[in-house]
C-alpha positions as CSV (number, residue, x, y, z in Angstrom):
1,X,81.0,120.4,82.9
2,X,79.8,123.1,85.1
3,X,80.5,127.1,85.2
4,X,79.1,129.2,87.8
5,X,79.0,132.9,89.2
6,X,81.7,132.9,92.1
7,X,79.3,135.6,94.1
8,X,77.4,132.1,95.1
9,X,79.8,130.7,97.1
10,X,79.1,133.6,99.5
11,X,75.7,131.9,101.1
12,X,74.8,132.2,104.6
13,X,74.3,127.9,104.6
14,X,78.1,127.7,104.0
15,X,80.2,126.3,105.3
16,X,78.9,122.5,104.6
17,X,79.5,119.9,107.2
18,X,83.4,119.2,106.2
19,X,82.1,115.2,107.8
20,X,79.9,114.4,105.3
21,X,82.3,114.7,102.4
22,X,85.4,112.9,101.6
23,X,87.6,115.8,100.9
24,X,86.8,119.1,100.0
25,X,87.5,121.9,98.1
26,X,88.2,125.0,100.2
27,X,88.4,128.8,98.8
28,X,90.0,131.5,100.9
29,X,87.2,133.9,101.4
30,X,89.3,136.7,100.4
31,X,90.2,135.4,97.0
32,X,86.2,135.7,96.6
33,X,85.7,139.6,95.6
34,X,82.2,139.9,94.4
35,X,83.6,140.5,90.8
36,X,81.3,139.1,88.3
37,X,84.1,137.8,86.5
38,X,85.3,135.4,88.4
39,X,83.3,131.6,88.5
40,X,83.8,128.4,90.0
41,X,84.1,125.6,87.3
42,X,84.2,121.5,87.3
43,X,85.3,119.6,85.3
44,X,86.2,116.2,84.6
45,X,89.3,114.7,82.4
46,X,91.8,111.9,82.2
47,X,94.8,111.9,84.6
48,X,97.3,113.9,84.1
49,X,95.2,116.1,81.5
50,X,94.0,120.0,81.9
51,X,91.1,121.1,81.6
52,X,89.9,123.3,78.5
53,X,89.3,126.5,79.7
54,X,86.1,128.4,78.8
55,X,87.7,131.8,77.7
56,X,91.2,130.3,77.4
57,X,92.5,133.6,78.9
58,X,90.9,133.0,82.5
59,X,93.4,133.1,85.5
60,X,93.1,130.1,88.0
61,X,92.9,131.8,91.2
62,X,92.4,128.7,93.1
63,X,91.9,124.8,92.1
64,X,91.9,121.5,93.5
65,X,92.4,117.9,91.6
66,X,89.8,115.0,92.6
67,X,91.9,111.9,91.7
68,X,90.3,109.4,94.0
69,X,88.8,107.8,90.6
70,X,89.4,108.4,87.3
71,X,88.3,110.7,85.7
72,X,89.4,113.2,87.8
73,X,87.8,116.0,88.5
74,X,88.8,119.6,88.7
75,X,87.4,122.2,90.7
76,X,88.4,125.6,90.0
77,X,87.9,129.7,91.1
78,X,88.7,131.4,88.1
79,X,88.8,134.8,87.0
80,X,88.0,136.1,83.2
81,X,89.4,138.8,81.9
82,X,87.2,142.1,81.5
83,X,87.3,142.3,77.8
84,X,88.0,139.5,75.7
């Protein structure tokens, strides 16, 4: 559904209010390295299914499952190679 730059998650209005939200999806700082490789993607699928991944050679650093309805959704830092 949605692919973005990981360097965004580094804002100075983070961290959201944790209360406002159900459950959240929370990224060890460190794992964020500036690299312009790496992105944050959602998506949604059917339980118990994958997600497609953009590359199909990017490494899941980090990833959360949203199964509170279906379809779930899928939040995940990942990290594409530098050449392809």
């Amino acid at each position: 559904m949605e692919a973005t730059n990981a360097d965004r998650a580094v804002s100075p209005t983070l961290p959201p209010f944790a209360g406002h939200f159900d459950d959240v999806f929370e990224i060890p700082l460190g794992l964020i390295t500036g690299n312009p490789n790496q992105s944050i993607a959602v998506d949604v699928v059917e339980p118990g299914s994958v997600p497609v991944r953009a590359t199909r050679k990017d490494t899941v650093l980090a990833e959360k499952v949203f199964r509170d309805e279906v379809p779930w959704i899928v939040v995940s830092l990942v990290e594409t190679p530098d050449t392809l």
